[in-house]
N, C-alpha and C positions, 0 to 999 in steps of 0.2 A: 170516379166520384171525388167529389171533395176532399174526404179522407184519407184518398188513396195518394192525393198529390204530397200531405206531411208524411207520408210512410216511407221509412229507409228501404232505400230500393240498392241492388245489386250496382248500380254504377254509383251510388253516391259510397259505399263500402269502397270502392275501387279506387274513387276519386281520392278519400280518407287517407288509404296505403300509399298512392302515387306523393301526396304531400308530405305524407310524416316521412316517409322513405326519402325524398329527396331532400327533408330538412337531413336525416341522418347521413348520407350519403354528405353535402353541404360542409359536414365536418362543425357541426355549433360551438364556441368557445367561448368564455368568462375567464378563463384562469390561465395563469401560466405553470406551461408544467416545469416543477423543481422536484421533481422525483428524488428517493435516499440517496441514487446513487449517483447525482448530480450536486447536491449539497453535499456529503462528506469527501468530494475529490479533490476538494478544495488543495493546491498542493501546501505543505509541511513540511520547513526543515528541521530540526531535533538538533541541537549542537546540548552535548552532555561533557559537564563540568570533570574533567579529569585529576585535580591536584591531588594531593594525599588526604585532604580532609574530608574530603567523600567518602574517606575510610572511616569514616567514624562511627559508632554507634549507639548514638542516640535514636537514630531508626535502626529498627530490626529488619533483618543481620547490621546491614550498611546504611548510608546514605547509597551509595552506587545502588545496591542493590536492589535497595528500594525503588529508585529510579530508574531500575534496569526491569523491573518486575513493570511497575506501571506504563513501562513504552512499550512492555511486551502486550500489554494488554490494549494498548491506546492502537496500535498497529492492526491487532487484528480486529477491532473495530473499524479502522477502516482499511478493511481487505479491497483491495483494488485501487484505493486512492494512492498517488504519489507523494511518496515520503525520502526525502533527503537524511541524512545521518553526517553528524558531523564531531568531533572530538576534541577539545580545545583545553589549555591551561596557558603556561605562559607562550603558548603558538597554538595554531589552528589548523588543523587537517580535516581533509575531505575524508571521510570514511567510505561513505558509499554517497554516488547520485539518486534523482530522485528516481525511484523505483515502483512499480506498486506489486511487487512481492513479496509478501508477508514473510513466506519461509526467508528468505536470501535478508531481508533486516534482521527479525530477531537471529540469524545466525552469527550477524556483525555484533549484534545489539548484547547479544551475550558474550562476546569475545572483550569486550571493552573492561578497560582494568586501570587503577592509578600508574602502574609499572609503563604505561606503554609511550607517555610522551615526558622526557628528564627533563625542560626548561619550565622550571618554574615561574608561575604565578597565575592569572586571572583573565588573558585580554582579549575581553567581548569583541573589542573593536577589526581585529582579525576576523572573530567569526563573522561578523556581519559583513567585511568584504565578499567572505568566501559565498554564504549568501546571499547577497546583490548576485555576484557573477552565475549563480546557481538558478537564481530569479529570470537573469534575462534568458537564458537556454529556456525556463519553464513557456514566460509571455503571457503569464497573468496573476493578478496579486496571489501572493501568496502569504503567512505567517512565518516568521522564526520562532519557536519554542528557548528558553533558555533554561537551563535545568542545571542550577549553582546553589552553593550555600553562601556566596558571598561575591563581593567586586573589588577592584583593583579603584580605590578613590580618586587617586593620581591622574587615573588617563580617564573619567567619563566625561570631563568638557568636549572631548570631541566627536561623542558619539551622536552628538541631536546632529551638527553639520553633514554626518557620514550617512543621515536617513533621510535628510533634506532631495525631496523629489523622488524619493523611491516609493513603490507599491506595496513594500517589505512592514507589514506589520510584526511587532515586536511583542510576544508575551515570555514575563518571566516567573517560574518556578519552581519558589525556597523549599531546598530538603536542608531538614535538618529542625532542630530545637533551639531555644534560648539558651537552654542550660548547658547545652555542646555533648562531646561525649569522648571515648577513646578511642584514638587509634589503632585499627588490627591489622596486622597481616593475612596475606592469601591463608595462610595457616587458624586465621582465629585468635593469636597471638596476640597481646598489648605491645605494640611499638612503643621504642624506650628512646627518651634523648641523649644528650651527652652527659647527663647526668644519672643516666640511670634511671631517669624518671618515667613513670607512663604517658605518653606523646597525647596531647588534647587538640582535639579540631573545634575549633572555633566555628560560629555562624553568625555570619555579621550580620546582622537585621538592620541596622543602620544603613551599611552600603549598597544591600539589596533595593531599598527604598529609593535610595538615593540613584540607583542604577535605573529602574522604573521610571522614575524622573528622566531622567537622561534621556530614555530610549523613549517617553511615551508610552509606559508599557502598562497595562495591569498587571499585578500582582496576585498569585494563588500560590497554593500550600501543596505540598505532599498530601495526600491524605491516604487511608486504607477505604474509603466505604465507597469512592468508583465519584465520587464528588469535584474529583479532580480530573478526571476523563471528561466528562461533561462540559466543566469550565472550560476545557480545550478547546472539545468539540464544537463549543457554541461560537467562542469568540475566534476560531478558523471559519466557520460556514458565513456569521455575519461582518466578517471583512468581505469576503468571496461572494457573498450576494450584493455589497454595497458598490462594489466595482462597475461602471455602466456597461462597459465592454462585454462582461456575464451578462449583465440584463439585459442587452441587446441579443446578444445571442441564444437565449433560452426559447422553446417553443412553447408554443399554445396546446393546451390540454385538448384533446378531441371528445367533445361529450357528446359525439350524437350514438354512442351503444347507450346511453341513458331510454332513446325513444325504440330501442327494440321491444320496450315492455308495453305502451300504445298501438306498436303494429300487431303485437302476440293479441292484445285485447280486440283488436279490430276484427283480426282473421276468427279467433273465436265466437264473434256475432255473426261474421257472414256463414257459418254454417246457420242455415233453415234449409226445412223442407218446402220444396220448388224452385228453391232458388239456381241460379243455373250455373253459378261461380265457388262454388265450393272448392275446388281448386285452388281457390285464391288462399284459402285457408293454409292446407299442403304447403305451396310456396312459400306462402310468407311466413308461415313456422320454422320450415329448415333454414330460410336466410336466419331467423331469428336465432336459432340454435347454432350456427353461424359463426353470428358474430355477438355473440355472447361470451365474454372471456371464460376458456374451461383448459383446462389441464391439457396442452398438445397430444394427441394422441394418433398412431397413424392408422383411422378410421375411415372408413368411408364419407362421410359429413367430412371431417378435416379435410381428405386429400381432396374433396370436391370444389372447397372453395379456396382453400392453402396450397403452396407448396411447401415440401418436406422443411427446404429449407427457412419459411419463412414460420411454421411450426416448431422448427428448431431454437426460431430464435427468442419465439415467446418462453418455452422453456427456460432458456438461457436465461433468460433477463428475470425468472423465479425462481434462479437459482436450483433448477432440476437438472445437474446439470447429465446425470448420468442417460436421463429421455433425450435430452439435445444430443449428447453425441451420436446417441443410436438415431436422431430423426434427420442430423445434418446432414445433407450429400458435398456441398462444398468442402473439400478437405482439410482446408485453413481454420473455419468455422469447427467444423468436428475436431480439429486436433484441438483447440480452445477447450471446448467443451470435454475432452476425455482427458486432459491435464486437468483442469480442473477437479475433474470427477475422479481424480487420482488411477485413471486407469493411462496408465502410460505406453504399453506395448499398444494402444490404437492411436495413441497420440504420436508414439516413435513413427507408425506408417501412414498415418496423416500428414505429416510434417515434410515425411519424404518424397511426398510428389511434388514440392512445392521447391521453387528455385526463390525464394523472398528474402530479405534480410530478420524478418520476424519470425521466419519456420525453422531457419537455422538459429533461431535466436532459443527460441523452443526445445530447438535438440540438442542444442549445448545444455541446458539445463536438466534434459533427463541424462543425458549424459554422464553429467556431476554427480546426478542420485547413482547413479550406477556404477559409480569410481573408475568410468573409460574415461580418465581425463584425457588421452590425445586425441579421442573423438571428440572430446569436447572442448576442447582446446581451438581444433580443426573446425567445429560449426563455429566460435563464438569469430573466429577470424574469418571466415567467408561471410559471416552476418556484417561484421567493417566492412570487409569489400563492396560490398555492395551498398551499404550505407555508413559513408564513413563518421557521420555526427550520430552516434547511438553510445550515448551514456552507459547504459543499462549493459552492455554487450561488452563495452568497456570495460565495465567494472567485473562482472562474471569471469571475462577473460584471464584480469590480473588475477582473482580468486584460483580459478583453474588451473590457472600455474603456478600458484603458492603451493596447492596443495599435491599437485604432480611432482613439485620440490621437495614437500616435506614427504609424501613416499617413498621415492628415491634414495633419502635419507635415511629414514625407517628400515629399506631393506640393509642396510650395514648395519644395523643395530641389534642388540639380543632381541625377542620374543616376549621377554620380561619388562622393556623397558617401557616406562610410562610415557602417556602421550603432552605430558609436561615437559619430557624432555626430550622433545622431538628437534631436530636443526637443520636450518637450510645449508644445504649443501655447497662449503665455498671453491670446491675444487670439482665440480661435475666433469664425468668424463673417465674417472678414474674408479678401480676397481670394479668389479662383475656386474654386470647388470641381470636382474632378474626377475620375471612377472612376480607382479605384488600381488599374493592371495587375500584377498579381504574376505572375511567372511558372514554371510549375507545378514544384514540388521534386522534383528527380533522384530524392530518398530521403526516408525518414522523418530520417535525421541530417543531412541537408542543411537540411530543414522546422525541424526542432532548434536546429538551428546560428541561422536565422534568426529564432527564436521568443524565443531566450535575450537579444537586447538590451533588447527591451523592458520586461520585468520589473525586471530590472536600473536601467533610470530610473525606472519606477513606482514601485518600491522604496526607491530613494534618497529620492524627494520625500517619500515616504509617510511615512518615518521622522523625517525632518527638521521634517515639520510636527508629529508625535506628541512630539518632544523639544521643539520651541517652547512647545506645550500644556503639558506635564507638567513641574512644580517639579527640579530634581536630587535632591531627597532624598526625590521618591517610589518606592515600588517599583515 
């Protein structure tokens, strides 16, 4: 009848599913996807002002330590992004390259101390070479952070020519007050002059200014209330999205699981009675259910239209990480995922099937938790071998032997002595050797706590022989 021809009939349902489905399948896009963890990777170098007026306290405790507390915190905001460390006063050292291990920064990031580099004065202009050089290994813009209470006025004519054609955006920020404050000792102490008098640190607001100038920089504050993380945050993300090279390379959002909710609507109309495709219904529910984003699981519906590992890796990327490890079967993949998830004995045997420069890179580092430094010594040097441009494996390595040093050391020492006064050993070779018993850390900030001295002298000598080597009027 007449009627019967406007009546939704079983193939026009079909025809509905066939469209909307292959719009979704089609992959439909409007947006680019900039996901968190594409905008905070923006890389970040940190060079932190070392002179002795850092000691001062007009911020509580320190200036340092105020500045030591807010990287600590800026870091683990962005977990996973690459972040450079760097230490500077009148010369400029690499601390650590860019990394994106949260733990292995703040362990540097806490070791850092006015005591650790003796030439005195201020010069940005080192730190920015070391920077550049730091940038072209990255290969895409990045930010310097400056984190000073003052400038050297003398030498910033030459820092706008030293930025001329680089990618290297420059922010700087003033710790410290107008009013200045007093110098303390590692002890808490007022540093005294030759006079006898209480040692004052200055905060030149003037030369800061004037340094901003220079570099083209903006200018922000210390603050306590997380105001000053933000500012960081923002003005890294929108240098790193304004770069074209990033915006070429970002991809397109996929929104066709938007039309899973049209197909669920569809198949719920094609159930009637007489109809002959009810079926249709069935089907296109469990696709829907599908690919509907839900918590990986290894269910039947999952493993029907996933693999383990590609279940795993949704997990991964929501930070679940302890379901990833158990859903990964790639062993590379699952040792990620069970490092992450702090389980390390399945990350130790994940790792070990693997012949890569990144697995051995991996078991040097549980290695280190585990105080085997010549196992760890031994992965971070097979991780070179096979890749010999890896920063990161570099820099663990030198760590790993600092602190296999200062053990070494340790075991000649009484029981009693503190780990202040720990020394690298300059006659190795001589006298007994013997397994160092450590005894196992309460906590990860206990492990911490005992991790941070050794850097700390590694550091100081490090620096000390790099200013012997280098002229004062290099950068």
């Amino acid at each position: 009848t007449p009627e019967d021809r406007h009546r939704w009939r079983p193939v026009h349902l079909c025809a509905a599913v066939l469209v909307v489905g292959a719009l979704a399948a089609a992959g439909p896009t409007w947006e680019q996807d900039r996901p968190a963890f594409v905008q905070n990777r923006a890389p970040l170098i940190i060079a932190v002002d070392l002179s002795p007026s850092m000691d001062a306290s007009d911020v509580s405790p320190t200036r340092l330590e105020a500045a030591k507390h807010t990287l600590q915190q800026l870091v683990n905001r962005r977990s996973g992004a690459r972040t450079a460390l760097i230490a500077y006063a009148g010369s400029a050292h690499l601390v650590l390259p860019a990394t994106d291990d949260p733990a292995l920064l703040d362990t540097f990031i806490q070791a850092l101390s006015t005591d650790l580099i003796q030439r005195p004065g201020k010069n940005v202009g080192a730190v920015i070479e070391q920077a550049k050089r730091l940038l072209a290994v990255e290969n895409t813009p990045g930010t310097l952070l400056l984190m000073t209470d003052g400038a050297d006025a003398g030498a910033l004519d030459s820092l706008k020519q030293s930025l001329e054609g680089s990618a290297l955006q420059v922010l700087v920020m003033a710790v410290g007050s107008a009013s200045g404050g007093i110098i303390r000792d590692a002890n808490g102490q007022p540093r005294t002059d030759s006079n006898g008098r209480p040692a004052l640190g200055t905060f030149d607001a003037a030369a800061l200014k004037a340094l901003a100038h220079a570099t083209d920089a903006p200018l922000g504050s210390l603050t306590l209330s997380g105001d000053d993380l933000d500012w960081i945050e923002g003005h890294v993300r929108q240098h790193f999205q304004a770069a074209s090279a990033e915006q070429q390379a970002l991809q397109w959002k996929d929104a066709g699981y938007w039309l899973c909710g049209p197909l669920l609507l569809i198949a719920f109309f094609s159930i009637r009675r007489g109809w002959s495709v009810n079926w249709s219904a069935v089907l296109v529910l469990g696709l829907g259910f599908a690919l509907t984003p839900a918590p990986a699981q290894a269910n039947g519906w999952a493993d029907a239209f996933f693999t383990r590992d590609q279940q795993g890796r949704w997990a991964f990327e929501h930070q679940h990480f302890p379901a990833a490890a158990a859903l990964f079967v790639d062993p590379y993949w699952k040792g990620i995922a069970a490092y992450n998830a702090a389980d390390f004995d399945l990350a130790l045997a994940s790792f070990a099937q693997l012949d890569t420069p990144q697995a051995y890179f991996y078991l040097g580092n549980i290695y280190v938790r585990r105080f085997t430094f010549d196992q760890a010594i031994a992965a971070y040097q097979r991780a070179l071998q096979l890749q010999p441009q890896f920063p990161e494996a570099s820099a663990n390595l030198a760590l790993a032997l600092a602190l296999q040093q200062d053990t070494d050391s340790a075991e000649r020492n009484t029981p009693e002595v503190k780990p202040d006064a720990i020394q690298f050993d300059k006659q190795p070779g001589k006298g007994q050797s013997k397994p160092l018993l450590t005894p196992q850390a309460s906590s990860d900030e206990r492990w911490l706590q005992n991790l941070t001295t050794s850097p700390a002298n590694f550091l100081r000598q490090k620096f000390r022989l790099q200013d012997q080597a280098t002229p004062k009027d290099t950068p």
